[in-house]
PyMOL Python script that loads the backbone (N, CA, C, O; Angstrom):
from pymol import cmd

cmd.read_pdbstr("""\
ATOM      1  N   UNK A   1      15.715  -0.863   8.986  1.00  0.00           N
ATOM      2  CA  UNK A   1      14.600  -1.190   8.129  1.00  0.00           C
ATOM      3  C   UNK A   1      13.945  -2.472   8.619  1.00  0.00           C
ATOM      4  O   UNK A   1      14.079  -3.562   8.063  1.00  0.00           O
ATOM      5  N   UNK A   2      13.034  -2.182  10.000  1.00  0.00           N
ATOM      6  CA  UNK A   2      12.608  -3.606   9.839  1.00  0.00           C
ATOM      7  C   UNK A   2      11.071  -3.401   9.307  1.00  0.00           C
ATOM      8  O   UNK A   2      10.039  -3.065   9.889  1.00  0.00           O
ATOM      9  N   UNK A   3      11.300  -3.673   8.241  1.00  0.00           N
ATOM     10  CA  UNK A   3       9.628  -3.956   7.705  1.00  0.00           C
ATOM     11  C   UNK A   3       8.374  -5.066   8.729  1.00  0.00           C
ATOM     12  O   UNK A   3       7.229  -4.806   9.099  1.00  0.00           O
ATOM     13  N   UNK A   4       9.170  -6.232   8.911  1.00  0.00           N
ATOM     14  CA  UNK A   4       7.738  -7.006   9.299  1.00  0.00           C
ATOM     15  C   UNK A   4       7.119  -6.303  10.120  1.00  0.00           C
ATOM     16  O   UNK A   4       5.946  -5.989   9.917  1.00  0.00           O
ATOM     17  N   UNK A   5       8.026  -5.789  11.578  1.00  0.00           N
ATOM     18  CA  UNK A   5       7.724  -4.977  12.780  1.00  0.00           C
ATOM     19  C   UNK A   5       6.884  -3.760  12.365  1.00  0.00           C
ATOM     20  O   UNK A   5       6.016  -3.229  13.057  1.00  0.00           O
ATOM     21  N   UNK A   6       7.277  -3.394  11.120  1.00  0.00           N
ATOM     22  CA  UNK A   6       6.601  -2.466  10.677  1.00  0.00           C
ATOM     23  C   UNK A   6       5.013  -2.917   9.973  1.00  0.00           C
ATOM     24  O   UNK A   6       4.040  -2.164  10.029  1.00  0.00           O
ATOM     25  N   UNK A   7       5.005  -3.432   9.726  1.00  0.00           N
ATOM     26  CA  UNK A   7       3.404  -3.974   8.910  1.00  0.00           C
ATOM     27  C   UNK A   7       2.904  -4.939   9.729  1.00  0.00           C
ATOM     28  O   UNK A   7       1.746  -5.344   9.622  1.00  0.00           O
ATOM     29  N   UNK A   8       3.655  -5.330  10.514  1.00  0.00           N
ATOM     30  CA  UNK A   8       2.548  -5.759  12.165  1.00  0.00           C
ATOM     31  C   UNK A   8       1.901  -4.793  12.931  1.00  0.00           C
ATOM     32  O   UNK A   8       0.776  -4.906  13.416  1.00  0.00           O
ATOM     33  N   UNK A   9       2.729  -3.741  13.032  1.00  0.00           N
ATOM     34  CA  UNK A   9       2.116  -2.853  13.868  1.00  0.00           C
ATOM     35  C   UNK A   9       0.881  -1.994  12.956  1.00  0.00           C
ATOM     36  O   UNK A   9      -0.281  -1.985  13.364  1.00  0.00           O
ATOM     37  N   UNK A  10       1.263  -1.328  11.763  1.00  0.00           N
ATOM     38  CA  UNK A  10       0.342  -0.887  10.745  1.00  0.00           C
ATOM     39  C   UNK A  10      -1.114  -1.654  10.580  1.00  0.00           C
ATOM     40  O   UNK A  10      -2.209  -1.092  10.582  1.00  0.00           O
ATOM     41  N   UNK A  11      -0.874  -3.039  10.441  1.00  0.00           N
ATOM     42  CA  UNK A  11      -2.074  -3.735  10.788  1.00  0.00           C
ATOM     43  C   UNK A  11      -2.221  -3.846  11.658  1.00  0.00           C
ATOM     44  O   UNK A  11      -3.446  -3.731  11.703  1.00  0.00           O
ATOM     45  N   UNK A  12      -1.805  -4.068  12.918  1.00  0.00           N
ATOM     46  CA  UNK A  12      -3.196  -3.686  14.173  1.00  0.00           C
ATOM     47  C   UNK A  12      -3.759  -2.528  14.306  1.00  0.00           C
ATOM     48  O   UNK A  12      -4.699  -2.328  15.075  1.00  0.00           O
ATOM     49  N   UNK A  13      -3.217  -1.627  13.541  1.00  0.00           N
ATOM     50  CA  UNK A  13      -3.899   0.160  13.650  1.00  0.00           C
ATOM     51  C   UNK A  13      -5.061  -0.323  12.712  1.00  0.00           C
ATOM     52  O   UNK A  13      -6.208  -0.393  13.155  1.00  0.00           O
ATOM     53  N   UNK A  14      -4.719  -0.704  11.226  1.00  0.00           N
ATOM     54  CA  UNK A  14      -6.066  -1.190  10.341  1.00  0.00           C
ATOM     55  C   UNK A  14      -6.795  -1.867  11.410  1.00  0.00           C
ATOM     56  O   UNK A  14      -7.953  -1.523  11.645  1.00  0.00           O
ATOM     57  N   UNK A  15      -6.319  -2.651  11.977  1.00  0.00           N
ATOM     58  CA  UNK A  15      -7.843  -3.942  12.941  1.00  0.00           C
ATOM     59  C   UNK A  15      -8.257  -2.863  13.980  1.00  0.00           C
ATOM     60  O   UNK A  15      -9.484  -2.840  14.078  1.00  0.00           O
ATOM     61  N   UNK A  16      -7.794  -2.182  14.590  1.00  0.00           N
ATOM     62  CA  UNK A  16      -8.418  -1.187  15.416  1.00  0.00           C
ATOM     63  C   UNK A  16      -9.006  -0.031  15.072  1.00  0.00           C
ATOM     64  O   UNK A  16      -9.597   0.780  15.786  1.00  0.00           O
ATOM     65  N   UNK A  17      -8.829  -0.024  14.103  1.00  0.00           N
ATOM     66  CA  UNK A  17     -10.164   1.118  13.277  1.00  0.00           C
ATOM     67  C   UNK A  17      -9.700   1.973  12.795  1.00  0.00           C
ATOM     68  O   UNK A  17     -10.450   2.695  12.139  1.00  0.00           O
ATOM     69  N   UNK A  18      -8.078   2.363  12.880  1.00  0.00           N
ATOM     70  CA  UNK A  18      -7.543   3.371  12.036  1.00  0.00           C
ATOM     71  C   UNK A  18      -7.701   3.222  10.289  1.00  0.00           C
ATOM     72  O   UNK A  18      -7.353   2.310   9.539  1.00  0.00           O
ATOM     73  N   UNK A  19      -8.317   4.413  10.042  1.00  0.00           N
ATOM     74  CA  UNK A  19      -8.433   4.287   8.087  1.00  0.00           C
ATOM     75  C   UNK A  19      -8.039   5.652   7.658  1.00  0.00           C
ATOM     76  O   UNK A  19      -8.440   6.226   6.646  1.00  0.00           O
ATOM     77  N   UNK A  20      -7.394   6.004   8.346  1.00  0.00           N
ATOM     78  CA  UNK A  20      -6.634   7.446   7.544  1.00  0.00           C
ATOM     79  C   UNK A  20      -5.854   7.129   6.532  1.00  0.00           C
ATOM     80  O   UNK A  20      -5.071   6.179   6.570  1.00  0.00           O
ATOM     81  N   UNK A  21      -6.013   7.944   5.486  1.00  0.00           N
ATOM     82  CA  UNK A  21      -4.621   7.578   3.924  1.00  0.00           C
ATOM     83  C   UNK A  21      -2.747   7.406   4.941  1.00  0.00           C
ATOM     84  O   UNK A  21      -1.898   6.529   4.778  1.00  0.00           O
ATOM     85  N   UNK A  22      -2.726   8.195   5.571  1.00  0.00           N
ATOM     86  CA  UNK A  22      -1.476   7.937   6.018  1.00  0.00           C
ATOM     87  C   UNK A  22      -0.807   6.572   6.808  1.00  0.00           C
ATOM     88  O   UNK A  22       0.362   6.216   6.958  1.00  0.00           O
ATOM     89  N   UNK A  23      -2.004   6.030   7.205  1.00  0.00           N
ATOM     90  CA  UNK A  23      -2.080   4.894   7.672  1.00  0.00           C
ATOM     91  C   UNK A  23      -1.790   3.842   6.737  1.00  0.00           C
ATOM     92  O   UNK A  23      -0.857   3.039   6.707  1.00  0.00           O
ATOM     93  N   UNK A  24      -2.854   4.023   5.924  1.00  0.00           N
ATOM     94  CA  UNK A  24      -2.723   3.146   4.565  1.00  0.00           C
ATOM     95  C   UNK A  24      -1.608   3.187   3.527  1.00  0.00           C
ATOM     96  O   UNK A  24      -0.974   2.224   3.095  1.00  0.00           O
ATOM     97  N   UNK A  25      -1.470   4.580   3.177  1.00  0.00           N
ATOM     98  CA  UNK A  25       0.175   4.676   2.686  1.00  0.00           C
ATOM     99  C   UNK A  25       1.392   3.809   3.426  1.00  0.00           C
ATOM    100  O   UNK A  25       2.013   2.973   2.770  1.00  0.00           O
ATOM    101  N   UNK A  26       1.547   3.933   4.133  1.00  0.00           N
ATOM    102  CA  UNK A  26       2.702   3.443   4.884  1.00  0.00           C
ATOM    103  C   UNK A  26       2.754   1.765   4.816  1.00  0.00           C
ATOM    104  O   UNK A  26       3.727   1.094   4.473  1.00  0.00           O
ATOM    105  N   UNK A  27       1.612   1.340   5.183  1.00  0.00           N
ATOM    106  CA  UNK A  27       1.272  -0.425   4.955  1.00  0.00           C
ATOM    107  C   UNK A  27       1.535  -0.513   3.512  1.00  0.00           C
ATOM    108  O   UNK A  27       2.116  -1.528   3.127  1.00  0.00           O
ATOM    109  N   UNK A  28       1.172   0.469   2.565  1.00  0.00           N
ATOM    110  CA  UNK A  28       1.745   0.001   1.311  1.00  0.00           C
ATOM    111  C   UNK A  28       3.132   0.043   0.914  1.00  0.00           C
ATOM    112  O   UNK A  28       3.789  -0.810   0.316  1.00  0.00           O
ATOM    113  N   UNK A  29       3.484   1.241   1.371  1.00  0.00           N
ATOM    114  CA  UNK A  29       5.197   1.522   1.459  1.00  0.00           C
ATOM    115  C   UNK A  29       5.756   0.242   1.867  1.00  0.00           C
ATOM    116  O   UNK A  29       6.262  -0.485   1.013  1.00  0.00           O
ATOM    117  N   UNK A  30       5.706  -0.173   3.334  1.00  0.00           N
ATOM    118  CA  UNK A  30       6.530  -1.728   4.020  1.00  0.00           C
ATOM    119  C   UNK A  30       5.830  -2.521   2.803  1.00  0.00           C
ATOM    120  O   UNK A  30       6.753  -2.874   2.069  1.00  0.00           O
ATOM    121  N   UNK A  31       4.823  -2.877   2.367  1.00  0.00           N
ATOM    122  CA  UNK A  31       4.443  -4.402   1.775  1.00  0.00           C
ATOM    123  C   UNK A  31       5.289  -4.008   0.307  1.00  0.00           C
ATOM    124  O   UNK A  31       6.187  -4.813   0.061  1.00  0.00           O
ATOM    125  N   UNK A  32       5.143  -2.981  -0.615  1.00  0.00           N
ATOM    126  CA  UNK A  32       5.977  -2.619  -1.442  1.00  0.00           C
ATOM    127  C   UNK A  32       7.730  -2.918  -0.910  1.00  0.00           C
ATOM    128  O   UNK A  32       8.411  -3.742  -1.521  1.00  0.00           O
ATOM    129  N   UNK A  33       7.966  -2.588  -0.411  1.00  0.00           N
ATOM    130  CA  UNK A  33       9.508  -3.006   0.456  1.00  0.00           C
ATOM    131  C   UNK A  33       9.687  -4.191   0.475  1.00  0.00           C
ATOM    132  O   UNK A  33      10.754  -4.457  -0.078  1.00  0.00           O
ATOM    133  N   UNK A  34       9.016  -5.318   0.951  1.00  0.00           N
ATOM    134  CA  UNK A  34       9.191  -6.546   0.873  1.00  0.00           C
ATOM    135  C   UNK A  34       8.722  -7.128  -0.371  1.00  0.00           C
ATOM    136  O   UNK A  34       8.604  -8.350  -0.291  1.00  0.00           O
ATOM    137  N   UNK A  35       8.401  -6.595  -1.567  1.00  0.00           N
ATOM    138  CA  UNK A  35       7.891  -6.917  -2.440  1.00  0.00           C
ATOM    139  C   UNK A  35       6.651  -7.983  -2.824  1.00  0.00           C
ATOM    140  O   UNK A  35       6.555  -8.867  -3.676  1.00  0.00           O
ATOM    141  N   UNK A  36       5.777  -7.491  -1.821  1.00  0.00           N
ATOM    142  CA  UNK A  36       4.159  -7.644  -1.625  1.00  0.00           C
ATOM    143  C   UNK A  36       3.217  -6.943  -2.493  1.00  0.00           C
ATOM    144  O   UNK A  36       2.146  -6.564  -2.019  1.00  0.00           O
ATOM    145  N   UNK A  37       3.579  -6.682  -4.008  1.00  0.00           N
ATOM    146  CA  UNK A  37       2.899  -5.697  -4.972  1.00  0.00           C
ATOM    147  C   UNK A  37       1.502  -5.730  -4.527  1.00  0.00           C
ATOM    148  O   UNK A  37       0.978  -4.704  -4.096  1.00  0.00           O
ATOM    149  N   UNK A  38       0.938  -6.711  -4.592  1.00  0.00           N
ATOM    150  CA  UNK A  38      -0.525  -6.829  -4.598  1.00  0.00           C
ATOM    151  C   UNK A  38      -0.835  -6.437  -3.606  1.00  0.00           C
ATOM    152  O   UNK A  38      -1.760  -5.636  -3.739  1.00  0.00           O
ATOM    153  N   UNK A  39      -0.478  -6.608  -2.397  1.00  0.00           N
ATOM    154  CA  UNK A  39      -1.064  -6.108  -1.056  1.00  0.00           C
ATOM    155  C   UNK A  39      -0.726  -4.197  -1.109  1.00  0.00           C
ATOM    156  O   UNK A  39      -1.434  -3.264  -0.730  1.00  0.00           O
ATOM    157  N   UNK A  40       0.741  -4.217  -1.791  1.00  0.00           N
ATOM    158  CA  UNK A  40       0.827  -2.199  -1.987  1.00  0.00           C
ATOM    159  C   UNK A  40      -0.076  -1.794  -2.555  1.00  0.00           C
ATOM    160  O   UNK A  40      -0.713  -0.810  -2.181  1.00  0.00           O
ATOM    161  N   UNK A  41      -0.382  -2.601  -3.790  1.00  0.00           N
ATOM    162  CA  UNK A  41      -1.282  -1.665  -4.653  1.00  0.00           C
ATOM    163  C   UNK A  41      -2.515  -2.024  -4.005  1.00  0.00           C
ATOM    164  O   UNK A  41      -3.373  -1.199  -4.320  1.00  0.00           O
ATOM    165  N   UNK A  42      -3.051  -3.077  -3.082  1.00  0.00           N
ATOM    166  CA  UNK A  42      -4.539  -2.559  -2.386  1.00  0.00           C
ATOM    167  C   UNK A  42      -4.707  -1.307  -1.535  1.00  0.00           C
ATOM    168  O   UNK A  42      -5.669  -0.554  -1.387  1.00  0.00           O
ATOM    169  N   UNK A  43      -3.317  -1.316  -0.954  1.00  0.00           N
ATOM    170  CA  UNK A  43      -3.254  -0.249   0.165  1.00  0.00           C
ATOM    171  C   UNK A  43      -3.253   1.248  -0.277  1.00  0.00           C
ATOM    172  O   UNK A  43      -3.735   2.153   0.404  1.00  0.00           O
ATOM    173  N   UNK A  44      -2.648   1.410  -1.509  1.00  0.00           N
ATOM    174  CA  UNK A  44      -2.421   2.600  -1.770  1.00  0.00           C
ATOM    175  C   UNK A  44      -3.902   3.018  -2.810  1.00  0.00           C
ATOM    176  O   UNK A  44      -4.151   4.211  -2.987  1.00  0.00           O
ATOM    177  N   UNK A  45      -4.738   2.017  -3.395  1.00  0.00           N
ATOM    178  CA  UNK A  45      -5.897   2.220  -3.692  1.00  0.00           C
ATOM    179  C   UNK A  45      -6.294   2.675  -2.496  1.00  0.00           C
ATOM    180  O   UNK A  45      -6.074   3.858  -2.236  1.00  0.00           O
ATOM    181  N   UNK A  46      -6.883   1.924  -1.637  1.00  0.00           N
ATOM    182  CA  UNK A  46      -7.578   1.734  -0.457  1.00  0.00           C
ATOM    183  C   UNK A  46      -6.989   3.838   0.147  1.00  0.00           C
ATOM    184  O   UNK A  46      -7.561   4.324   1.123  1.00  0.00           O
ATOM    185  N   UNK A  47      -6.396   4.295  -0.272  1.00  0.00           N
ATOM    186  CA  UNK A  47      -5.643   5.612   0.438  1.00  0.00           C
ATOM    187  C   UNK A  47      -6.387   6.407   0.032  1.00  0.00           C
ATOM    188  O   UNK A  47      -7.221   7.079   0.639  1.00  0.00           O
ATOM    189  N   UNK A  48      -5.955   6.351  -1.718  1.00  0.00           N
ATOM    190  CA  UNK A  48      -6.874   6.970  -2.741  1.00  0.00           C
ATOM    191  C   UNK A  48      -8.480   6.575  -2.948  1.00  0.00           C
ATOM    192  O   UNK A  48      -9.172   7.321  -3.642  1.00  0.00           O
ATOM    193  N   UNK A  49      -8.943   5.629  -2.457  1.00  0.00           N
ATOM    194  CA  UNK A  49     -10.817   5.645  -1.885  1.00  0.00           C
ATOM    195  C   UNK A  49     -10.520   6.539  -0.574  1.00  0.00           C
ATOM    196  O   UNK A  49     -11.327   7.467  -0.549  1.00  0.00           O
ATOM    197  N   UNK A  50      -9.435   6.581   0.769  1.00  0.00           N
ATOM    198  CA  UNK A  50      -9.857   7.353   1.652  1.00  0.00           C
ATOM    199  C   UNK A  50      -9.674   8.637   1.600  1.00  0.00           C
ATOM    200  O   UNK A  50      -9.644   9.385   2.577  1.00  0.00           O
ATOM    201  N   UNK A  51      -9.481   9.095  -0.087  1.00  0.00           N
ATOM    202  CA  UNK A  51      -9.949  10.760   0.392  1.00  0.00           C
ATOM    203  C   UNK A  51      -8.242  11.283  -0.291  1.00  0.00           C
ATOM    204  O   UNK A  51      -8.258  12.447  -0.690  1.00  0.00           O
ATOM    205  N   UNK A  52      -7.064  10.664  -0.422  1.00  0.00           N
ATOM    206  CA  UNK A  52      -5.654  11.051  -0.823  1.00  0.00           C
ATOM    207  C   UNK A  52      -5.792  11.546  -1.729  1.00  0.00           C
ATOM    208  O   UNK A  52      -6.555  10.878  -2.426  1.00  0.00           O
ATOM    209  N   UNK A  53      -5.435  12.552  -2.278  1.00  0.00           N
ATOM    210  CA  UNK A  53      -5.350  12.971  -3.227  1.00  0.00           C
ATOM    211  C   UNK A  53      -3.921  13.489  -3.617  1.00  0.00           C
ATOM    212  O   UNK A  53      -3.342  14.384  -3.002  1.00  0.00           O
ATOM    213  N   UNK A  54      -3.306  12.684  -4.944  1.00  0.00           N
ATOM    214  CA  UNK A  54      -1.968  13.238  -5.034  1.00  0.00           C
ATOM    215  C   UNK A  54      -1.241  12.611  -6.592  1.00  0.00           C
ATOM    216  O   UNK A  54      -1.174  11.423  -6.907  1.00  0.00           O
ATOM    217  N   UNK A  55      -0.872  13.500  -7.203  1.00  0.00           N
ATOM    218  CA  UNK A  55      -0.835  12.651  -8.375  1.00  0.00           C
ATOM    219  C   UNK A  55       0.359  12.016  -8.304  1.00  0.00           C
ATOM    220  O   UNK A  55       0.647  11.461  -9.365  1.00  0.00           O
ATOM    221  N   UNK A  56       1.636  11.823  -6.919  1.00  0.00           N
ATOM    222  CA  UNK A  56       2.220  10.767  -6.973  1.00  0.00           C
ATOM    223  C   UNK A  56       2.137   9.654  -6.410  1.00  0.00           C
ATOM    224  O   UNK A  56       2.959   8.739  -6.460  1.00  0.00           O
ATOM    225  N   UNK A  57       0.550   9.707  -5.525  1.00  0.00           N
ATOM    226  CA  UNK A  57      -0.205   8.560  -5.385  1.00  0.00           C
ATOM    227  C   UNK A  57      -0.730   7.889  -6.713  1.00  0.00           C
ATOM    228  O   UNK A  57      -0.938   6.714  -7.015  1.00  0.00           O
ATOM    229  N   UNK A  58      -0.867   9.083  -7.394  1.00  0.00           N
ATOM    230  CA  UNK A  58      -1.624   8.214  -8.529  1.00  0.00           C
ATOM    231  C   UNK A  58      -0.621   7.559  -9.475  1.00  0.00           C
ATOM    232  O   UNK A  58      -0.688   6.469 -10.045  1.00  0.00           O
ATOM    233  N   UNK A  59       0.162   8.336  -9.494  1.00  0.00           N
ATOM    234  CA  UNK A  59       1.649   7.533 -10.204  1.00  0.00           C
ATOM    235  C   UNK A  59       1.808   6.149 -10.141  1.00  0.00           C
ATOM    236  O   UNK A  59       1.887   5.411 -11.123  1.00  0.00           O
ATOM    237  N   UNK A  60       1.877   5.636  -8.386  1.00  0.00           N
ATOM    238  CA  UNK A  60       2.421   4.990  -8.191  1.00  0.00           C
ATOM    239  C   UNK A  60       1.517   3.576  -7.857  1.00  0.00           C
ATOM    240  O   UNK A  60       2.015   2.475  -7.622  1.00  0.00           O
ATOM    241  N   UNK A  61      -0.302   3.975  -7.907  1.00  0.00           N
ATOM    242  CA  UNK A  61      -0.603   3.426  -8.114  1.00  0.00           C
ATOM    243  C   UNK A  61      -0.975   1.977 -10.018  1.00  0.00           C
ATOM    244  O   UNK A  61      -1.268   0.852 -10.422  1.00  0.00           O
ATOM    245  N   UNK A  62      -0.562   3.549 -10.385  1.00  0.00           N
ATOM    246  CA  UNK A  62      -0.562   3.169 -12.387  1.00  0.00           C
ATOM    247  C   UNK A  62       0.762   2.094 -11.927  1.00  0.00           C
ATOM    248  O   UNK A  62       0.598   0.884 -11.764  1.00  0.00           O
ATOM    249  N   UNK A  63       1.723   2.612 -11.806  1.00  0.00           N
ATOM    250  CA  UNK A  63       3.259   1.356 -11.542  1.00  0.00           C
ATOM    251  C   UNK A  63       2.800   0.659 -11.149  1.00  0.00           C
ATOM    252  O   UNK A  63       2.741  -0.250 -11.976  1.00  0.00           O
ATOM    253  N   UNK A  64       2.108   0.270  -9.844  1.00  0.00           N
ATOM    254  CA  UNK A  64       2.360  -0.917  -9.201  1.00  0.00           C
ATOM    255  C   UNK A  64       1.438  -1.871  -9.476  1.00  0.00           C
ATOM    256  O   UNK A  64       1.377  -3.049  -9.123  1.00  0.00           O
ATOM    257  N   UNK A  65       0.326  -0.830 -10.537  1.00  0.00           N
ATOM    258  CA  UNK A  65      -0.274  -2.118 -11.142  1.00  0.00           C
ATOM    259  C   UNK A  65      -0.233  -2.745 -12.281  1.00  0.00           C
ATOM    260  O   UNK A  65      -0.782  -3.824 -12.507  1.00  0.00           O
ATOM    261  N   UNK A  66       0.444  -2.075 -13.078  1.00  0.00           N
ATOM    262  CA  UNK A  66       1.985  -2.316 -13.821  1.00  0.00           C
ATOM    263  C   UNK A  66       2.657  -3.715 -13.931  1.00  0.00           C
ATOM    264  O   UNK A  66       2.564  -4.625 -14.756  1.00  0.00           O
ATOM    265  N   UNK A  67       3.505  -3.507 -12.566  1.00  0.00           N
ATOM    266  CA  UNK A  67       3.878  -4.658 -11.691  1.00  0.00           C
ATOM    267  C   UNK A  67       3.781  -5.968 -11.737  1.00  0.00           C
ATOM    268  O   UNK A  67       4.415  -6.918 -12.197  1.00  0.00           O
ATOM    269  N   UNK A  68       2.050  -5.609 -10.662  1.00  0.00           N
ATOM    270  CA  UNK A  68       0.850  -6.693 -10.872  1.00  0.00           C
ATOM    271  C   UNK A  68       1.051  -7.550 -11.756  1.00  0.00           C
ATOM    272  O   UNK A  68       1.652  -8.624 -11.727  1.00  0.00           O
ATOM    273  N   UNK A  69       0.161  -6.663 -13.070  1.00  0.00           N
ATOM    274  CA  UNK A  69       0.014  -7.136 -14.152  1.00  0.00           C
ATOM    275  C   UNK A  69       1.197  -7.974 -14.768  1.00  0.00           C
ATOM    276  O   UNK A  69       0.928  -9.071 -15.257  1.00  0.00           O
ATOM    277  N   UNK A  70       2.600  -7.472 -14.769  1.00  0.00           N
ATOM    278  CA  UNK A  70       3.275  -8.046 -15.179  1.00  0.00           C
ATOM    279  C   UNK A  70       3.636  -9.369 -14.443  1.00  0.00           C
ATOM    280  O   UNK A  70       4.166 -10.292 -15.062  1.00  0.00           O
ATOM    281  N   UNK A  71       3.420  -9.433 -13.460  1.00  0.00           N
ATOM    282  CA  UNK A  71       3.675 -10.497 -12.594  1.00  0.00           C
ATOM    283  C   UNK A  71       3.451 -11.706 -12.861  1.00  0.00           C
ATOM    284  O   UNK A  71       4.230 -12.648 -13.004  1.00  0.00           O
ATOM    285  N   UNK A  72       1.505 -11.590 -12.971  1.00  0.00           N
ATOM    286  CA  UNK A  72       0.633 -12.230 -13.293  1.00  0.00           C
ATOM    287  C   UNK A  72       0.761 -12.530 -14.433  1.00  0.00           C
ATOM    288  O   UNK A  72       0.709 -13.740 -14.653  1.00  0.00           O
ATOM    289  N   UNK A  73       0.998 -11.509 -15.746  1.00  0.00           N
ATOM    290  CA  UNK A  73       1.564 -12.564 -17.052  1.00  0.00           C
ATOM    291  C   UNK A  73       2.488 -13.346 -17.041  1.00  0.00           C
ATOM    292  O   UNK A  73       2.495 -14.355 -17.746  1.00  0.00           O
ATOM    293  N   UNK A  74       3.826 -12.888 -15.907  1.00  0.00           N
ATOM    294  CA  UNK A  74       4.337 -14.217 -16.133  1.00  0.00           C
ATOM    295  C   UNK A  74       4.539 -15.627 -15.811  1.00  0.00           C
ATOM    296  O   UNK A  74       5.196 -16.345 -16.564  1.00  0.00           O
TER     297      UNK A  74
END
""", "prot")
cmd.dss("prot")
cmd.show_as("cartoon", "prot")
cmd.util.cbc("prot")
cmd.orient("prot")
């Protein structure tokens, strides 16, 4: 499980022009892993604007902003 290696490489695919949902899923998956809520839940929005359609995308976007939210209240 190495996440960083993993969301280094994911973002240079984002800086090089990759915007497929699968792309974006996955950067949310690692930043979710390291417990980067805010950056998951941009990514997995950002999936669901590119076209994803899935209602355990949508699930998991409702959770993680959830999360967020709870975060931020406390």
């Amino acid at each position: 499980q190495q996440w960083d290696e993993a969301i280094a490489a994911l973002e240079e695919s984002l800086e090089r022009g990759a915007r497929d949902p699968a792309t974006l899923v996955a950067l949310g998956e690692a930043y979710e892993a390291t417990d980067e809520r805010v950056r998951a839940l941009e990514m997995m929005q950002r999936a669901a604007e590119a076209g994803l359609k899935s209602p355990a995308l949508d699930a998991r976007i409702e959770r993680l902003g959830r999360e967020v939210d709870a975060e931020w209240d406390f």
